[in-house]
Phi, psi and omega in degrees: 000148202245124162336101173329305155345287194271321165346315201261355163291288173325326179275329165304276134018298203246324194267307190286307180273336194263326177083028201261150214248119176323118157104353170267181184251166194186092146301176189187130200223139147189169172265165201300007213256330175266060204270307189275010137310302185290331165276001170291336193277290168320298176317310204294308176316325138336289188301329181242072157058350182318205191190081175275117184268094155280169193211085163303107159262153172207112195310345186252331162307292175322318167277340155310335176272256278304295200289003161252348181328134161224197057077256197293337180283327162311320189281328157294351183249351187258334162313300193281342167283324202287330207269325171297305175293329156301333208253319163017145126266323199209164179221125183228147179237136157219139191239144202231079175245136187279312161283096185287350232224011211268339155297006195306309213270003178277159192276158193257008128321303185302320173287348186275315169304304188271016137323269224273317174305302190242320150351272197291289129035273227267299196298271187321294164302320174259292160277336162283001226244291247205320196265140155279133209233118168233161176228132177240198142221184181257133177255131197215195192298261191025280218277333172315284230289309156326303176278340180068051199233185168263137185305334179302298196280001164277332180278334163314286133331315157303309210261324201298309206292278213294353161255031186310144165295102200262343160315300196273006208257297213284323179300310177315343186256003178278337206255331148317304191323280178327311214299298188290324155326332203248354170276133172252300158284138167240144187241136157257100190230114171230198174312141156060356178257112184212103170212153178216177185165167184252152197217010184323138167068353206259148193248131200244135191249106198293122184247088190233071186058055153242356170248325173223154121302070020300156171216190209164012203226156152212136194224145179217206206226152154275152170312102147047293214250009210270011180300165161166128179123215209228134170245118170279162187228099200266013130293117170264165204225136192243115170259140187014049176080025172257123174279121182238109199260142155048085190276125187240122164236136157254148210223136165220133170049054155107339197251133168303098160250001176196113211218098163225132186217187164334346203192040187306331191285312194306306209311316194273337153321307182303308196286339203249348180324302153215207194286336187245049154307305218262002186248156182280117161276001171198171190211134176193129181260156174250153170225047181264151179319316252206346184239120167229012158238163159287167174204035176082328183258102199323319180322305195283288223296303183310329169290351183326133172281139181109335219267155146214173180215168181229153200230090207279153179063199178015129179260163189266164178275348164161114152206056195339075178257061183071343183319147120249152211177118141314332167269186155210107172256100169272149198218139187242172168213128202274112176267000161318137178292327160331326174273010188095321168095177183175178203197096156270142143219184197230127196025064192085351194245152197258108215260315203228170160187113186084027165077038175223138188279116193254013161263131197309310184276027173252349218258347157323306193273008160280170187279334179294335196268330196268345154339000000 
């Protein structure tokens, strides 16, 4: 009998976040440790006529193509994938990992390539470009371990944030929504923090479970060059299976010109990958209820309530400001006071402090209204 829990995902999942339509295609990429979601995925995508393509993964078999990945093979496995992601209407990824560390050891050449060959292509280009599309995880010891819980109580967890009512989630964020739309500065000042930049003109996209699972944000892009000052990042963040503790950026006319954390040599690898690295593709706060700690996974972290993150490289389509990047790293910062506490503001006015919102018509979006 299949766990109610997920049933009522899987119908989120298809009906809410994919929008999905009799007579469409509907990938589904995950690994097999998430077998009943994915075969709850199949049945529903059945019951309204679709038509579902699974694509089974497993992180130590990736990494194994990884540590021979070259040029052309990359560019061959992005051939033979690309005509499916094309023909697509929609897509959901889970990603069900035991190891976060389990790629450390691939050469960051290697990661680079199928970044750019097969990724950026297939992720970046395509499916964000053209499908409706969510990413989840799956929850398991790993992600417990992570969070530092019992697994009963992280699928708890797990389940409260992803069947979040994300309908009354999205009204709340529309009158932020106007707010940010109608802004030209932004101020960031928390410990080690004093930064600003213009969002002048920038169209802010409310994210309330139709791209990611958990979801909890509404985000927009800075004007390219307007960054400036210095951000501590007090949430840690894990790249390409490498771990980064008080990720520290100094930012002049848009660009990282001084970049150090725990894995300061990885960091500045990552900023020198291409041109549009060292620059911000997004700018976004988070608010779900149910997430106040980090836990190593950007999907969970980035949502945090109170929380916000920038997003080095790859600009989203929309809301642009031009970046282009094989990467996109969002990296957060937690305004909880637990957490040190922090202050935005939006052309001088002061919107949130202490990760709580203090304009009356925002206030919809603290955790006591978002429950």
């Amino acid at each position: 009998m299949t766990d109610p829990r997920i049933a009522k995902l899987a119908e989120n999942l298809i009906t809410y976040s994919c929008k999905l339509k009799k007579g469409q295609k509907l990938i589904v990429e995950g690994g097999i440790e998430a077998k009943p979601l994915i075969i709850a995925l199949v049945k529903k995508a059945r019951e309204i006529g679709a038509h579902p393509f699974v694509r089974l993964t497993d992180e130590c078999i990736t990494r194994e193509i990884l540590m021979g990945v070259d040029v052309p093979y990359a560019k061959l496995a992005c051939k033979y994938a690309l005509p499916l992601f094309k023909e697509a209407e929609a897509y959901i990824g889970i990603a069900a990992t035991k190891n976060i560390f389990e790629s450390a050891d691939v050469p960051e050449e290697n990661k680079n390539i199928f970044k750019k060959h097969y990724s950026k292509p297939i992720h970046i280009d395509c499916r964000c470009e053209k499908h409706n599309w969510v990413i989840l995880r799956w929850p398991n010891e790993s992600m417990a371990q992570l969070a530092q819980t019992s697994v009963e109580c992280f699928e708890n967890l797990y389940f409260n944030v992803c069947n979040l009512d994300y309908a009354k989630m999205d009204k709340a964020m529309q009158p932020l929504k106007k707010l940010m739309e109608s802004t030209d500065k932004v101020r960031i000042v928390a410990p080690d923090t004093d930064l600003t930049f213009s969002i002048k003109g920038q169209k802010a996209v409310v994210c309330a479970g139709s791209c990611n699972i958990p979801d909890g944000e509404i985000m927009t892009s800075p004007i390219l060059t307007s960054v400036s000052g210095i951000i501590r990042f007090n949430i840690p963040t894990l790249a390409d299976g490498k771990m980064h503790n008080d990720v520290t950026l100094t930012f002049k006319d848009g660009a990282v010109v001084q970049a150090k954390s725990s894995n300061t040599r990885h960091l500045n690898q990552k900023l020198d990958s291409d041109e549009g690295a060292r620059y911000i593709g997004e700018f976004a706060l988070g608010v779900n209820p149910y997430i106040t700690e980090g836990m190593f996974d950007t999907l969970f972290d980035e949502k945090m309530g109170g929380s916000l993150h920038l997003a080095l490289g790859n600009s989203y389509p929309e809301c642009c400001n031009g970046n282009k990047s094989a990467e996109h790293w969002d990296i957060v910062q937690s305004h909880l006071p637990d957490h040190g506490g922090g202050e935005i503001y939006f052309d001088d006015v002061l919107i949130r402090k202490d990760g709580l919102f203090v304009l009356p018509e925002l206030e919809d979006l603290n955790p006591e209204n978002l429950k």
